[in-house]
N, C-alpha and C positions, 0 to 999 in steps of 0.2 A: 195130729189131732189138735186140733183150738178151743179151749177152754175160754168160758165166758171170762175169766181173770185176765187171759191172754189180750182178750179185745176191747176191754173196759182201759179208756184212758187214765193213766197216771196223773192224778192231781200234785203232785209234787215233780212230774217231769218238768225241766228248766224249761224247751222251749211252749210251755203249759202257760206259763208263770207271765202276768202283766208285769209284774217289775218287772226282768229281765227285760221283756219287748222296751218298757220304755228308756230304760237306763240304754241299754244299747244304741237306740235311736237315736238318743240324747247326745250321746257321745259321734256317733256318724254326722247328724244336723250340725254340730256345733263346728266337725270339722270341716263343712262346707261353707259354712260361716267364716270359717279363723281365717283366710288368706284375702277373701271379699274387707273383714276389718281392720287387715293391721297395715295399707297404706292411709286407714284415717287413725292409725294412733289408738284405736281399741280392742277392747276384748270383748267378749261378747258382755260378761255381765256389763261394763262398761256401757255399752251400746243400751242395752236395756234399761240404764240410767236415762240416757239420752233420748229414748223416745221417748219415755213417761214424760220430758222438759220440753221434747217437741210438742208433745199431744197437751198440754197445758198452754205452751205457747201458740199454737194453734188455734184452741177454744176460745183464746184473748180478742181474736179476729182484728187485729189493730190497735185496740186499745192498749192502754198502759197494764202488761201483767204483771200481778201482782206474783210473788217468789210463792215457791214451793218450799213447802217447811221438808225437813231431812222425815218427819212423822208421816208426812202425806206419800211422800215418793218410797217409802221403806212400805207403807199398806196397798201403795198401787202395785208395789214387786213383787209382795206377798215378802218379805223380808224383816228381818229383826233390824234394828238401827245399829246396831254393834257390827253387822257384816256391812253395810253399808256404805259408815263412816269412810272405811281406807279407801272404797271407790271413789266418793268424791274428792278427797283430801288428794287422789291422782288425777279427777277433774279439771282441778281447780289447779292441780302442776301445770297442766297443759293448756290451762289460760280456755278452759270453754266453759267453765261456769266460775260463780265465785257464793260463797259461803259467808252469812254474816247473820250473828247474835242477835234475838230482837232483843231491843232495850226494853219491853216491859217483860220479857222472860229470858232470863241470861240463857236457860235448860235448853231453849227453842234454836233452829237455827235453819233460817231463810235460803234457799236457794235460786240463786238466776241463772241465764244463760248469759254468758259476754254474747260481744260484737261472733267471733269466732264461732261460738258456739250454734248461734245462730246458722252462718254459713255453711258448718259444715251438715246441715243437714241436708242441703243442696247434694253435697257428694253420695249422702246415703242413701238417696234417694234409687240410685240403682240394684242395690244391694238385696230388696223383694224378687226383683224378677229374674232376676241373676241365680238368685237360690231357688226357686222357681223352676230356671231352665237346666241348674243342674241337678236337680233332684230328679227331673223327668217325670215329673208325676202331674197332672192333671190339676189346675188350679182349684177347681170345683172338688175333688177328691181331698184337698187339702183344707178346703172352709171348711167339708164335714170331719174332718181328723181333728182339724180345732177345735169346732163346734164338741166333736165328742169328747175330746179332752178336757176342754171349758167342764164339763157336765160334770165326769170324772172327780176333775179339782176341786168341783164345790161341793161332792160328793162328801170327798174328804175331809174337805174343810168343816164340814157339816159334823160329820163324825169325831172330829176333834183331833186330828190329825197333827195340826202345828200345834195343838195347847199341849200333846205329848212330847213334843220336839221340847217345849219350853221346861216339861216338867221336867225332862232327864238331864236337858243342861242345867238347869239351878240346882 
């Protein structure tokens, strides 16, 4: 006999649970990712440096751009500047960007892409559809997973989600 207890979902059942769905994901995405990025020399967060620098160089549309402060690319990440720092300081090993003090704020610190840097977004450029074809999922299925995660994040973000992050590490 089945009791209404019986048929009523577990809110504490794991596969219940949004974390787990995304933490899981996160970690399968990432490893479809890791083998597409490591004959250009990245990791994934790495790479995520990299397109924020694209997607700025991009908007320049020819012009002279002007650097991205290490402030601007750490709030396009959603990122603290402390976890940052040692991505680009590994950037900047591999000669694709370069890092420099402005003279009216020693604190600030400007970011470009080199000659190289630039290139290699050429190579990365395969690397969307490639993940794409091996996730086998539906390109359109994937704007709207975006799109609902977008929501999600700012959900979060809304709620205070990173100012918690900050208060437990201080």
């Amino acid at each position: 006999m089945t009791t209404t207890a019986d048929t009523e979902i577990d809110p504490l059942a794991l596969e219940q649970q949004v974390c787990f769905a995304l933490a899981v994901t996160n970690r399968a995405v990432l490893a479809v990712y890791r083998p597409l990025l490591e004959p250009l020399g990245l990791t994934h967060p790495q790479y995520l440096v990299m397109l924020a620098l694209w997607d700025h160089e991009k908007s320049a549309a020819g012009a002279e751009t002007a650097p991205l402060s290490v402030k601007d690319i750490a709030a396009a990440l959603q990122l603290d500047s402390a976890t940052l720092s040692p991505m680009l300081k590994r950037l900047e090993s591999l000669g694709l960007i370069t890092r420099t003090r402005r003279a009216d704020d020693e604190r600030a610190t400007d970011v470009r892409l080199t000659d190289a840097g630039v290139q290699l977004r050429q190579r990365a450029l395969e690397i969307p559809p490639t993940v794409v074809r091996r996730l086998g999922v539906d390109l359109d299925e994937l704007e709207r997973l975006r799109n609902a995660l977008t929501r999600v994040n700012t959900a979060a973000r809304a709620a205070g989600a990173l100012d918690n992050d900050k208060e437990q590490r201080g």
